[in-house]
C-alpha positions in Angstrom: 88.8 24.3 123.9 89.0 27.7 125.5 91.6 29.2 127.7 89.6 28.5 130.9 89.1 24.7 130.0 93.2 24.5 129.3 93.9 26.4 132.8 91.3 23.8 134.6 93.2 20.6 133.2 95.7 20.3 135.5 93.3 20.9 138.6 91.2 18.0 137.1 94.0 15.9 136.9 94.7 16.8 140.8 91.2 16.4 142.1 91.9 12.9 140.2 94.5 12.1 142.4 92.5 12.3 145.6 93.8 10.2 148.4 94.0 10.2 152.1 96.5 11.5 153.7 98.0 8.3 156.0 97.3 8.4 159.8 101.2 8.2 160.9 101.7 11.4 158.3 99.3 13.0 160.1 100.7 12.3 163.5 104.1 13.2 162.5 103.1 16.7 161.5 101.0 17.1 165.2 104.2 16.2 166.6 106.4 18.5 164.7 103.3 21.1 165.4 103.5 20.5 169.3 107.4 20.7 169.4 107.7 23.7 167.4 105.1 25.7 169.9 106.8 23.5 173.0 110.4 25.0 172.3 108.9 28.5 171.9 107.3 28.4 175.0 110.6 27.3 176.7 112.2 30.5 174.8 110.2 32.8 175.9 110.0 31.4 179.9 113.8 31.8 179.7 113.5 35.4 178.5 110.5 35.6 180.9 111.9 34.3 184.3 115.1 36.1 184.7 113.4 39.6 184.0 111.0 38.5 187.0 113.6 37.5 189.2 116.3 40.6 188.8 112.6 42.8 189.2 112.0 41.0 192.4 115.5 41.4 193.4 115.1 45.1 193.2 112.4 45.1 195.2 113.3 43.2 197.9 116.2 45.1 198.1 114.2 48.4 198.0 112.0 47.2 201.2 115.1 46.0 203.2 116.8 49.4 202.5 113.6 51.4 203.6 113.3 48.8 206.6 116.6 49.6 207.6 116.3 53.7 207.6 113.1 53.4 209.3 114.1 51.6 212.1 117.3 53.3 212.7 115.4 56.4 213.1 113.0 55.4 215.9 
């Protein structure tokens, strides 16, 4: 027996031990998968949405200011 046959006993003993994997296991995990990437979606619209609001904001209140000064000095 050489070293390479001792350190490929255990993966023989794996590939063995082939079975499929059970069709609600997989579901489970695509549902963990999709919530995971759902809720960090949601985390960064929250971080997202108020920088685009407050940025709007500012803008709008830039136009009304200049809107203001130019028509007071027609």
């Amino acid at each position: 027996m050489t070293p390479n046959d001792r350190d490929d006993q255990p993966i023989r003993l794996l590939y063995d031990q082939d079975c499929e994997t059970r069709d609600d296991f997989v579901e489970r995990v695509r549902r963990k998968i999709h919530r995971r990437s759902a809720s960090a979606q949601v985390a960064s619209f929250s971080w997202f949405v108020p920088r685009v609001f407050l940025k709007e904001m500012i803008e709008l209140i830039g136009y009304l200011v200049t809107a203001l000064a130019g028509g007071k000095g027609r």
